[in-house]
PQR file with spaces between the fields and no chain letter, atoms N, CA, C, O and H, PARSE charges and radii, in Angstrom:
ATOM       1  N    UNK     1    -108.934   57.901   -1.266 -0.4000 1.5000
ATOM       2  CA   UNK     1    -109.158   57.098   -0.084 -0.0000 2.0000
ATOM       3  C    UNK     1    -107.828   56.896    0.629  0.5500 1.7000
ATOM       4  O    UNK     1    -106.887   56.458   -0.033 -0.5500 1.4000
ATOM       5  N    UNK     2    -107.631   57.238    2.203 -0.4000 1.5000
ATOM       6  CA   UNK     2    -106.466   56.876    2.771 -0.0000 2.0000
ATOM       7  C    UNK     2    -106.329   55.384    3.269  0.5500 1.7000
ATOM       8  O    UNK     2    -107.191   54.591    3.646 -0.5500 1.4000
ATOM       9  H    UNK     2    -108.396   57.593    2.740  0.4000 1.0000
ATOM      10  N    UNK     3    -104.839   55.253    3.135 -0.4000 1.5000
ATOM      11  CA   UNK     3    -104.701   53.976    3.621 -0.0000 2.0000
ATOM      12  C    UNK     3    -104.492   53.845    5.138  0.5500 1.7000
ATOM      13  O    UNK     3    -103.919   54.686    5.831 -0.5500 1.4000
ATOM      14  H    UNK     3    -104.139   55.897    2.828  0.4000 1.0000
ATOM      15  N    UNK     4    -105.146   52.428    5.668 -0.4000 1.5000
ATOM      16  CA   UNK     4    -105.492   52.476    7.104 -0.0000 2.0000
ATOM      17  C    UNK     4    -104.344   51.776    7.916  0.5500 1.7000
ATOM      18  O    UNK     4    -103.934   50.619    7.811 -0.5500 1.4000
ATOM      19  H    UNK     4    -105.612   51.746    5.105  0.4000 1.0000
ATOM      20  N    UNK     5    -103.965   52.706    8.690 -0.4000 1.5000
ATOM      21  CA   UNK     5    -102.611   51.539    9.390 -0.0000 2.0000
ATOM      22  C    UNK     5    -102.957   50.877   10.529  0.5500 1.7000
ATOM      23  O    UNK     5    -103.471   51.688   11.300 -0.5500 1.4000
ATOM      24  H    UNK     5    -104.298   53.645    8.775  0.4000 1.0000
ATOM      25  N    UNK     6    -102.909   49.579   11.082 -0.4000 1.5000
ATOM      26  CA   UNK     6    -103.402   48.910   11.595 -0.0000 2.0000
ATOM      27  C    UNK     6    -102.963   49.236   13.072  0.5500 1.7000
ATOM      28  O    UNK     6    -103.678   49.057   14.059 -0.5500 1.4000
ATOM      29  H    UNK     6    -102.492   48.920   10.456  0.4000 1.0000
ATOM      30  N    UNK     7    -101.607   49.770   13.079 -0.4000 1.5000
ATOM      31  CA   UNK     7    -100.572   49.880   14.625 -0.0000 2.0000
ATOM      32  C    UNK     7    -101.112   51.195   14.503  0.5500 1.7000
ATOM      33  O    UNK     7    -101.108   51.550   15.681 -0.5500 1.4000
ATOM      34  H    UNK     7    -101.027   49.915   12.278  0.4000 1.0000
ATOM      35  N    UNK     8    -101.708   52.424   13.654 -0.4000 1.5000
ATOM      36  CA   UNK     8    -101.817   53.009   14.160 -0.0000 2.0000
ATOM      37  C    UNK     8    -103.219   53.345   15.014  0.5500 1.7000
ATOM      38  O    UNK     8    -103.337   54.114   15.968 -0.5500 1.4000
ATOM      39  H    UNK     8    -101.711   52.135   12.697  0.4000 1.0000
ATOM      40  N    UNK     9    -104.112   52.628   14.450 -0.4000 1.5000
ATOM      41  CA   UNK     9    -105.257   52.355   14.368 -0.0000 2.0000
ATOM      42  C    UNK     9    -105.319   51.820   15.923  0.5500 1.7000
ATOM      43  O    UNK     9    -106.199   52.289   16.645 -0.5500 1.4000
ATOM      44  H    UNK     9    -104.016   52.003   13.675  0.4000 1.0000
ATOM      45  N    UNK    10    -104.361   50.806   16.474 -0.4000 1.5000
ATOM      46  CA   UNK    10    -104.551   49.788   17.444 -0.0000 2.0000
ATOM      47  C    UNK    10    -103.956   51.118   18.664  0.5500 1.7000
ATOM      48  O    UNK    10    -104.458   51.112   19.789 -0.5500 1.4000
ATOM      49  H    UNK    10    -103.645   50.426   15.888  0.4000 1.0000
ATOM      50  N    UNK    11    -102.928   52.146   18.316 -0.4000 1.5000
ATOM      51  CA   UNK    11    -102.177   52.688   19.085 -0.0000 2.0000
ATOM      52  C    UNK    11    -103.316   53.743   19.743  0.5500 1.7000
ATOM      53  O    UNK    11    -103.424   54.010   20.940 -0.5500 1.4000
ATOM      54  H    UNK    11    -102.521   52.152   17.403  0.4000 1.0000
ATOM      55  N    UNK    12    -104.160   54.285   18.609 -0.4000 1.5000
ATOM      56  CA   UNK    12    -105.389   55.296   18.322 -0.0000 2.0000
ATOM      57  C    UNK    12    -106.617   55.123   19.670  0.5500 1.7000
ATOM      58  O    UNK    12    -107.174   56.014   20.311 -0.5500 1.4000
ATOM      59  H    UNK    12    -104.072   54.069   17.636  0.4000 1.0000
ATOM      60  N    UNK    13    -106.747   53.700   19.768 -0.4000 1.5000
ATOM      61  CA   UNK    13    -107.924   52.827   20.643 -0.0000 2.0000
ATOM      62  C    UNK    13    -107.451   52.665   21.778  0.5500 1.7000
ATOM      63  O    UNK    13    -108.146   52.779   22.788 -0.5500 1.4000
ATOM      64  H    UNK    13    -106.295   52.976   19.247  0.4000 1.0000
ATOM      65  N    UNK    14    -105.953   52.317   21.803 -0.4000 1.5000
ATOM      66  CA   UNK    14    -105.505   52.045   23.640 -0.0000 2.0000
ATOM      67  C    UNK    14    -105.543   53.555   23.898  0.5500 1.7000
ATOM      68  O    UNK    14    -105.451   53.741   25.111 -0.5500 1.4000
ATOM      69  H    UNK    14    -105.389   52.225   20.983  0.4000 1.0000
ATOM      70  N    UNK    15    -105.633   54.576   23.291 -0.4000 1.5000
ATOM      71  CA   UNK    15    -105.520   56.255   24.222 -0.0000 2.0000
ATOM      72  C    UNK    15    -106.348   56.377   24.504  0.5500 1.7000
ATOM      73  O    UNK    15    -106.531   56.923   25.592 -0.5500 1.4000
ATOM      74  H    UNK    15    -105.707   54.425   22.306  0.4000 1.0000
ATOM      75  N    UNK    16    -107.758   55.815   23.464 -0.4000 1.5000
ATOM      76  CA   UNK    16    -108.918   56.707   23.526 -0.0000 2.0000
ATOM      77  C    UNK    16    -109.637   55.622   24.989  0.5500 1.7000
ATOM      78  O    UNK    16    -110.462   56.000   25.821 -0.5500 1.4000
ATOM      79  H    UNK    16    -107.610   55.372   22.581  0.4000 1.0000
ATOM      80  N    UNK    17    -109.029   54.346   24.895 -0.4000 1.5000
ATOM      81  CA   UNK    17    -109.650   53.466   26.150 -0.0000 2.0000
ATOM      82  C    UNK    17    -109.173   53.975   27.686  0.5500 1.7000
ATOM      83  O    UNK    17    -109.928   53.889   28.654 -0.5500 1.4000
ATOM      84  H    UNK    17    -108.360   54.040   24.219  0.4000 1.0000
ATOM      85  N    UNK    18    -108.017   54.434   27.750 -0.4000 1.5000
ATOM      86  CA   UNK    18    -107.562   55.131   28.872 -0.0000 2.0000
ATOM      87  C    UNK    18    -108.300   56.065   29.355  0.5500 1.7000
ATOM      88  O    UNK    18    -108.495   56.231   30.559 -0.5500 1.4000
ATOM      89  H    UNK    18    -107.404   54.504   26.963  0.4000 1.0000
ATOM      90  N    UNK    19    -108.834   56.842   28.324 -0.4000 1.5000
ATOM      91  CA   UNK    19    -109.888   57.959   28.988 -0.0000 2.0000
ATOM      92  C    UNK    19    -111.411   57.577   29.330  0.5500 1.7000
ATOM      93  O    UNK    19    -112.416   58.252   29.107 -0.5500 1.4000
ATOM      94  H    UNK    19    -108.676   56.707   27.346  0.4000 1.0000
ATOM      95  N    UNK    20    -111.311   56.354   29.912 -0.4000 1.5000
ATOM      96  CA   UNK    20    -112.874   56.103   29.847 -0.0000 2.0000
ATOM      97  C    UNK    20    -112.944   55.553   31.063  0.5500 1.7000
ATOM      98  O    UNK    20    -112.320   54.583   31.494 -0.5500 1.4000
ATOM      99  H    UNK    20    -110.495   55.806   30.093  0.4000 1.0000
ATOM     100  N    UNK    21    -114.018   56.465   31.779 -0.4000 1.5000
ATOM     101  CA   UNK    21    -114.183   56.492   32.812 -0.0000 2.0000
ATOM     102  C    UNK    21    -115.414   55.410   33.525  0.5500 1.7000
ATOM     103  O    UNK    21    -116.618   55.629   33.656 -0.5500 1.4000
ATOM     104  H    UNK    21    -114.525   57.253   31.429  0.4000 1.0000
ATOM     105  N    UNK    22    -114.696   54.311   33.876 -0.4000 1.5000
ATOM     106  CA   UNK    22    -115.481   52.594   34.096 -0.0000 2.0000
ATOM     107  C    UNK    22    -116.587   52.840   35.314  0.5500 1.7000
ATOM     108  O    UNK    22    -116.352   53.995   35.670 -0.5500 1.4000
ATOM     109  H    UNK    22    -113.718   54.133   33.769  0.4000 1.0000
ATOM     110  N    UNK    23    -117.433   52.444   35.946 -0.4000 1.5000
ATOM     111  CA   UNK    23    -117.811   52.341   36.539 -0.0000 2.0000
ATOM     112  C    UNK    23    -117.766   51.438   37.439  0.5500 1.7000
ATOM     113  O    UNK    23    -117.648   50.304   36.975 -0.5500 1.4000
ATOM     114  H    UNK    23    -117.624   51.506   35.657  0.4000 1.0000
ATOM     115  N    UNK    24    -117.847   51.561   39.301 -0.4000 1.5000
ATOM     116  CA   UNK    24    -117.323   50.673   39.831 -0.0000 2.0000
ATOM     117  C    UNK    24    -118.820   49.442   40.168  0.5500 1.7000
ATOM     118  O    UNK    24    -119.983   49.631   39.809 -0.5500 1.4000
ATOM     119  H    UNK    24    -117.943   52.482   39.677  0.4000 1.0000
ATOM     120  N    UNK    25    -118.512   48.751   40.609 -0.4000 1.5000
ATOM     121  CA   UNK    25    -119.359   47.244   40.735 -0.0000 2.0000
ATOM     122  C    UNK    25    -120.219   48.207   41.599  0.5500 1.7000
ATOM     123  O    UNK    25    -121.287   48.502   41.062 -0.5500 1.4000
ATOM     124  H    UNK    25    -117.568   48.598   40.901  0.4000 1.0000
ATOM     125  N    UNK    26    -120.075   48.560   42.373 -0.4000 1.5000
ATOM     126  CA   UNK    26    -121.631   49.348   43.199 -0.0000 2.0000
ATOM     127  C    UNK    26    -122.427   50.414   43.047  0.5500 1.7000
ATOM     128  O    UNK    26    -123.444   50.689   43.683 -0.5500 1.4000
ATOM     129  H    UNK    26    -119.207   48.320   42.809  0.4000 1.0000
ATOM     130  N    UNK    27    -121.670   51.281   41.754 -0.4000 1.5000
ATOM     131  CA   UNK    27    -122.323   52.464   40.740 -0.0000 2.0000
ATOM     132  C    UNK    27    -123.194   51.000   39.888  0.5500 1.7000
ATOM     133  O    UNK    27    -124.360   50.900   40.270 -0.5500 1.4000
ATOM     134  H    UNK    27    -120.843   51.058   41.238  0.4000 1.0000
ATOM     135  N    UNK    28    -122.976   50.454   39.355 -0.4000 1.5000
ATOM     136  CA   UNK    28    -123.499   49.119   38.457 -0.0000 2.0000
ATOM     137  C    UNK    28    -124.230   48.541   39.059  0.5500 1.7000
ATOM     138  O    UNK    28    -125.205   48.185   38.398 -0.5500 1.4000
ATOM     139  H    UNK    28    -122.028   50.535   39.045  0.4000 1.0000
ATOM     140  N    UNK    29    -124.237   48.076   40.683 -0.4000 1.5000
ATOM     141  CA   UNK    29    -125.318   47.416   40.602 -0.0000 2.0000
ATOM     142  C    UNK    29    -126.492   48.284   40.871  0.5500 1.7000
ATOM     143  O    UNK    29    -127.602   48.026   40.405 -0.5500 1.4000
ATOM     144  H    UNK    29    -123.445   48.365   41.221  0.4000 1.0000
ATOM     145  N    UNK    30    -126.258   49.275   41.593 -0.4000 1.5000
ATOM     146  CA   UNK    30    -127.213   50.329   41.872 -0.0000 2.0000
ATOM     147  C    UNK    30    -127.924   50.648   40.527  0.5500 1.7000
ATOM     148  O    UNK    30    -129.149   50.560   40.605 -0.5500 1.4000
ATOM     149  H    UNK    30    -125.356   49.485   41.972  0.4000 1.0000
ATOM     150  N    UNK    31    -127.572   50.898   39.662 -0.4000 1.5000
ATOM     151  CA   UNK    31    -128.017   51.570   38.279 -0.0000 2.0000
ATOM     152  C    UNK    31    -128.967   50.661   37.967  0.5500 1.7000
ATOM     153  O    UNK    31    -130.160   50.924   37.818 -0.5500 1.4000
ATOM     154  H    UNK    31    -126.577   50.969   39.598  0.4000 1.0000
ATOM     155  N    UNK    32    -128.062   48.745   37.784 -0.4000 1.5000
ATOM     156  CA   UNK    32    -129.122   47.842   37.399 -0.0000 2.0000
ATOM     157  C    UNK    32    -130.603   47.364   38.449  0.5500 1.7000
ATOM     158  O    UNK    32    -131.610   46.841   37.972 -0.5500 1.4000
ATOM     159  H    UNK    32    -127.093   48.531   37.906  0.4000 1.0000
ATOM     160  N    UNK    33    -130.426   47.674   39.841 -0.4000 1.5000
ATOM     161  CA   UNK    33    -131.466   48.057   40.132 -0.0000 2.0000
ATOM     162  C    UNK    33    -132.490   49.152   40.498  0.5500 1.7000
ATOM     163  O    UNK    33    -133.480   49.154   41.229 -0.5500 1.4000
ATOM     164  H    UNK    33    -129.608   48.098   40.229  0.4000 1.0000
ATOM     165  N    UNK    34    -131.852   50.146   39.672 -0.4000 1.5000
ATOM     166  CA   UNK    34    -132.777   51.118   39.055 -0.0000 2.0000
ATOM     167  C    UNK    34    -133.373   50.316   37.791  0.5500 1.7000
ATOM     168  O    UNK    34    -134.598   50.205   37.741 -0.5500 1.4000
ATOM     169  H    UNK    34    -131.048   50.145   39.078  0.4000 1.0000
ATOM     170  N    UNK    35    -132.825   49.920   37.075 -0.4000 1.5000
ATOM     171  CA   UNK    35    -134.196   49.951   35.519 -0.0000 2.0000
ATOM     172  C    UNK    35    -134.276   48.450   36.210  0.5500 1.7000
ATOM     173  O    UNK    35    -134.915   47.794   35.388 -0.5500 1.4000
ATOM     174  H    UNK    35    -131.830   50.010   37.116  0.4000 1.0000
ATOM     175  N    UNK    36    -134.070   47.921   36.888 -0.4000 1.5000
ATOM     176  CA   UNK    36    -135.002   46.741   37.358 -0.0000 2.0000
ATOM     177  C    UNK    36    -136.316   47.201   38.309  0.5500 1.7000
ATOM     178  O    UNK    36    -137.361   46.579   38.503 -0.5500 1.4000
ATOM     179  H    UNK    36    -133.550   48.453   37.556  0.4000 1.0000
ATOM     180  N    UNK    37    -136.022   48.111   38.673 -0.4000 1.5000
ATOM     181  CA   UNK    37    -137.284   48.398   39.563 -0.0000 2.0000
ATOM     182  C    UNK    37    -138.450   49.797   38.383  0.5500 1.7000
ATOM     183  O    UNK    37    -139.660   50.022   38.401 -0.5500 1.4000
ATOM     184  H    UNK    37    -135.174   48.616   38.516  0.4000 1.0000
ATOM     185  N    UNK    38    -137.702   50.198   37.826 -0.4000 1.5000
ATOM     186  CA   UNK    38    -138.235   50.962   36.918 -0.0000 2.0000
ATOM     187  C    UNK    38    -138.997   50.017   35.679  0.5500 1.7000
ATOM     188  O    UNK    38    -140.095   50.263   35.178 -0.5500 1.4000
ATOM     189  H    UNK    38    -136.719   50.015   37.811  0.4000 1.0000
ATOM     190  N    UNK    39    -138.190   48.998   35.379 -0.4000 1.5000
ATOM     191  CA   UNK    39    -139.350   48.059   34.451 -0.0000 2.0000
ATOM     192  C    UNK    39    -140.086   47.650   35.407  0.5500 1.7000
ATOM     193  O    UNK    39    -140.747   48.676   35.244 -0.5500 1.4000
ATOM     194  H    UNK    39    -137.298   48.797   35.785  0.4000 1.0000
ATOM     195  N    UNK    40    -140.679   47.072   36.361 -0.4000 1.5000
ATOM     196  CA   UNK    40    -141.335   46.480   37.238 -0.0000 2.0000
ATOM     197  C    UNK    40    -142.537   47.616   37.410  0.5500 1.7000
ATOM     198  O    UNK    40    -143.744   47.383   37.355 -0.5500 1.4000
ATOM     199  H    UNK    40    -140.142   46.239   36.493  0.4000 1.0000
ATOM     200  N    UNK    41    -142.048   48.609   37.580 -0.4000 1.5000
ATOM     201  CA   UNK    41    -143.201   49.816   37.763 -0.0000 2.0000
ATOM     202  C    UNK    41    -143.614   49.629   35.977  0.5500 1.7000
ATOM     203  O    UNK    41    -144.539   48.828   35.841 -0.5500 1.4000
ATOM     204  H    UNK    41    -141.067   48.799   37.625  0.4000 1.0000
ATOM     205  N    UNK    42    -143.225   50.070   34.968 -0.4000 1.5000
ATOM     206  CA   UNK    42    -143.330   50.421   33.620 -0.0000 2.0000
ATOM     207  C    UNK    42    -144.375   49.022   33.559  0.5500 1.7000
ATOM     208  O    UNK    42    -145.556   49.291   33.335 -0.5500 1.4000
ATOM     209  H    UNK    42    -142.474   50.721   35.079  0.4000 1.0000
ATOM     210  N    UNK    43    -144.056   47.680   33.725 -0.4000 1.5000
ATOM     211  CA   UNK    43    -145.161   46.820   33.539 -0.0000 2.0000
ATOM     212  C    UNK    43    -146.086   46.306   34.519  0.5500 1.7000
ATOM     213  O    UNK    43    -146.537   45.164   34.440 -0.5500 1.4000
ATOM     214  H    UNK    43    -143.097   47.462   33.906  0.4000 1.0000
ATOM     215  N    UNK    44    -146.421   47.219   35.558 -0.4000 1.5000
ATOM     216  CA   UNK    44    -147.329   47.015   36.295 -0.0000 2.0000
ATOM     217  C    UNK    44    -148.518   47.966   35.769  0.5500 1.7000
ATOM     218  O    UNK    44    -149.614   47.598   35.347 -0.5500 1.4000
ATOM     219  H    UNK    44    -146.055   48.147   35.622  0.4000 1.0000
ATOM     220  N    UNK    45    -148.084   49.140   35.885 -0.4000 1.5000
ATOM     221  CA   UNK    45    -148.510   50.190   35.319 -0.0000 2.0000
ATOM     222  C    UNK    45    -149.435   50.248   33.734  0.5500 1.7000
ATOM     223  O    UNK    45    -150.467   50.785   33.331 -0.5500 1.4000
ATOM     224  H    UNK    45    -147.194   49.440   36.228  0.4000 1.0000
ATOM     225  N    UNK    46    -148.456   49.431   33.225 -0.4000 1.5000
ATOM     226  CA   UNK    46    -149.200   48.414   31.700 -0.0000 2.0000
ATOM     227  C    UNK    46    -150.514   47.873   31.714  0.5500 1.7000
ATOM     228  O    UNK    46    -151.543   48.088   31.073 -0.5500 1.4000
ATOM     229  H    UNK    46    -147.618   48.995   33.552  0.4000 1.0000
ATOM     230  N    UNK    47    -150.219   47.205   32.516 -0.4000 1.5000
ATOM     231  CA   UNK    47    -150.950   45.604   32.995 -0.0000 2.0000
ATOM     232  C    UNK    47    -152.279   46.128   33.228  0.5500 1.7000
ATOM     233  O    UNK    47    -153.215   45.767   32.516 -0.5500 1.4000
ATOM     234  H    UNK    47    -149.383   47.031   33.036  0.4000 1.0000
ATOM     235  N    UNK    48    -152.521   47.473   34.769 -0.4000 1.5000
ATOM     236  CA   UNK    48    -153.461   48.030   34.808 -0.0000 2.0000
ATOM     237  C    UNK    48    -154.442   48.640   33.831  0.5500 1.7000
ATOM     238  O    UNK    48    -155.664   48.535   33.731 -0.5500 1.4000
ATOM     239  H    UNK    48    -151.760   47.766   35.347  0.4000 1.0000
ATOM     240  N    UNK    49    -153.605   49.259   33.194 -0.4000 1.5000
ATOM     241  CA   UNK    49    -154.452   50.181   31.774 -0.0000 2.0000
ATOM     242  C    UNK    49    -154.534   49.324   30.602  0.5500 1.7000
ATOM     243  O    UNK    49    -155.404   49.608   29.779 -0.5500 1.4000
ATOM     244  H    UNK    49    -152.612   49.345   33.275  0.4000 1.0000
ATOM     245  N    UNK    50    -153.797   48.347   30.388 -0.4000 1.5000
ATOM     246  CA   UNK    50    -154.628   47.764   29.540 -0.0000 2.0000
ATOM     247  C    UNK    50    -156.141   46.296   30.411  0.5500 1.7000
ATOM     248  O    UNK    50    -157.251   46.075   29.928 -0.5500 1.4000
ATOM     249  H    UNK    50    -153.090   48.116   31.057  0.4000 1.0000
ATOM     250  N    UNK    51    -155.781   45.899   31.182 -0.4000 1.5000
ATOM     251  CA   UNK    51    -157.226   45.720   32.381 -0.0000 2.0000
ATOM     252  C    UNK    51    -157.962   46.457   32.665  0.5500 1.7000
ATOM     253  O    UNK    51    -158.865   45.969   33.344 -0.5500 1.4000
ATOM     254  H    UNK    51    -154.879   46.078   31.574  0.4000 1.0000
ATOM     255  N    UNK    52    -158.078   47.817   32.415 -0.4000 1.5000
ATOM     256  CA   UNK    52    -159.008   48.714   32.610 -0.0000 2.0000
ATOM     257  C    UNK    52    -159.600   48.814   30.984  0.5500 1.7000
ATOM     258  O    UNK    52    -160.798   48.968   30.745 -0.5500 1.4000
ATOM     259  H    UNK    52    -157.345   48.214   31.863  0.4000 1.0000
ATOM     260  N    UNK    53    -158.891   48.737   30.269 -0.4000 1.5000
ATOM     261  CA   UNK    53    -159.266   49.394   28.433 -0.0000 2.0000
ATOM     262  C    UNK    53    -159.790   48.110   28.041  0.5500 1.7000
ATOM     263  O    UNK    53    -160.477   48.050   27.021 -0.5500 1.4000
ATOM     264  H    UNK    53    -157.918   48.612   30.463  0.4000 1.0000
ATOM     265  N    UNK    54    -159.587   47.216   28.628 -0.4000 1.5000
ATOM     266  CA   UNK    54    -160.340   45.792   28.045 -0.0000 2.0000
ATOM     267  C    UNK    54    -161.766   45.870   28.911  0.5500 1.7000
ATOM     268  O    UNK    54    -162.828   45.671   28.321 -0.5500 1.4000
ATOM     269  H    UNK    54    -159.029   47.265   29.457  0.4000 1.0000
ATOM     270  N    UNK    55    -161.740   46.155   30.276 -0.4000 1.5000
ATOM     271  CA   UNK    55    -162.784   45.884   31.020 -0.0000 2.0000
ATOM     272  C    UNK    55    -163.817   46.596   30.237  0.5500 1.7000
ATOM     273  O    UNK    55    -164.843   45.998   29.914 -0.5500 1.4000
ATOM     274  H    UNK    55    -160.878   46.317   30.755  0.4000 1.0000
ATOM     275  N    UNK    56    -163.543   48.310   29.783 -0.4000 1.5000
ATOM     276  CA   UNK    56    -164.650   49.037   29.680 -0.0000 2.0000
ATOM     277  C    UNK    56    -164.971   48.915   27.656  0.5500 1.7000
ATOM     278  O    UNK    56    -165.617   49.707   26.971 -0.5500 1.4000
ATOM     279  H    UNK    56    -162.709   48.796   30.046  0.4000 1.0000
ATOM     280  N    UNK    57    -164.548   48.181   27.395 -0.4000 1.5000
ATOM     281  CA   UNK    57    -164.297   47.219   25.945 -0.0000 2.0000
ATOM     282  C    UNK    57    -165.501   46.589   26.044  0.5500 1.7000
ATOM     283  O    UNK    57    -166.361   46.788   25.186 -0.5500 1.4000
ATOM     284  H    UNK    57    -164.023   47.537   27.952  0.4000 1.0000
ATOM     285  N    UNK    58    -165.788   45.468   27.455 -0.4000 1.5000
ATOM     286  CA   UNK    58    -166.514   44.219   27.324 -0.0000 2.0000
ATOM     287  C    UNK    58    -167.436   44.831   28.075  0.5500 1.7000
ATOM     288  O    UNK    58    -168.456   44.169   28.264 -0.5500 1.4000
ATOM     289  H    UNK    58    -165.090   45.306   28.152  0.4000 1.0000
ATOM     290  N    UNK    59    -167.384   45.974   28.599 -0.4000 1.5000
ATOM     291  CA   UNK    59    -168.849   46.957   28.687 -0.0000 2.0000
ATOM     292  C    UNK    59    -169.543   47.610   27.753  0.5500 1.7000
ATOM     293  O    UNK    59    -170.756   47.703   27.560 -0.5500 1.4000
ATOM     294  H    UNK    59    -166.555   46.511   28.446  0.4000 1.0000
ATOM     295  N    UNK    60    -168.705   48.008   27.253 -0.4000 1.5000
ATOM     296  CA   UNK    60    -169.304   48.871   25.058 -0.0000 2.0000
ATOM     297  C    UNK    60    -169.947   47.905   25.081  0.5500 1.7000
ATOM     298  O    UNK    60    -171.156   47.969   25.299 -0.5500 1.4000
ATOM     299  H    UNK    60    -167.720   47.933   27.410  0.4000 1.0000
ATOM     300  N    UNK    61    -169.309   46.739   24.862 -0.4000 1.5000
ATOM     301  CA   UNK    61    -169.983   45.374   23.489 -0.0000 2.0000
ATOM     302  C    UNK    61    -170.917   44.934   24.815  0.5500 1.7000
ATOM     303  O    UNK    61    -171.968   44.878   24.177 -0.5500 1.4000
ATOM     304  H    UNK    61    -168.326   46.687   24.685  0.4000 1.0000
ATOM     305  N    UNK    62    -171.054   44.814   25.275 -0.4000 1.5000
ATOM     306  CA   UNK    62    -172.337   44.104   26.314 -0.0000 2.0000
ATOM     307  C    UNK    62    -171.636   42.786   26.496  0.5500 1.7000
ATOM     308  O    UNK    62    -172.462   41.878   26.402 -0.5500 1.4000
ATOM     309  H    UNK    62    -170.200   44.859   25.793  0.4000 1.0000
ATOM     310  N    UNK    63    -170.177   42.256   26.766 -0.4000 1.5000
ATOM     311  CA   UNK    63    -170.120   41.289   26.511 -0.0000 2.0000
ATOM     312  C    UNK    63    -169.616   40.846   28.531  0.5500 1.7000
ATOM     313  O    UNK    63    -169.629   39.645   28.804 -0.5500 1.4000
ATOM     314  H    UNK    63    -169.506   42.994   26.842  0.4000 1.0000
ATOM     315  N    UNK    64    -169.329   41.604   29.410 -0.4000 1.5000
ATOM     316  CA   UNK    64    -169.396   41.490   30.547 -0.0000 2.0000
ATOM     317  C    UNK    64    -170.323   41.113   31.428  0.5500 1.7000
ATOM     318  O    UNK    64    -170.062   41.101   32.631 -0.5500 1.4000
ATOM     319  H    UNK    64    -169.318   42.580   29.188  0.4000 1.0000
């Protein structure tokens, strides 16, 4: 087992953080209203098919 050096370890993380390519505040908000509008579709879309799979449910059973 090698031993772990801590400075080098810390020296290792500030290089590998330099190469990381951030995104700016208007790539971000754009993105977050993508899966905000993409969940909104994903549970509308839900909502319907399971209101339809219940409706024709309480038609089987005669219970409509």
């Amino acid at each position: 087992m090698s031993k772990v050096n801590p400075a080098k370890f810390v020296r290792e993380v500030r290089q590998e953080m330099e190469k990381v390519s951030w995104p700016t505040r208007k790539e971000t908000m754009i993105s977050t209203g993508m899966v905000l509008a993409l969940v909104a579709v994903t549970a509308t879309f839900f909502v319907f098919v399971d209101w339809v799979i219940s409706t024709l449910i309480r038609i089987i059973l005669g219970i409509a």
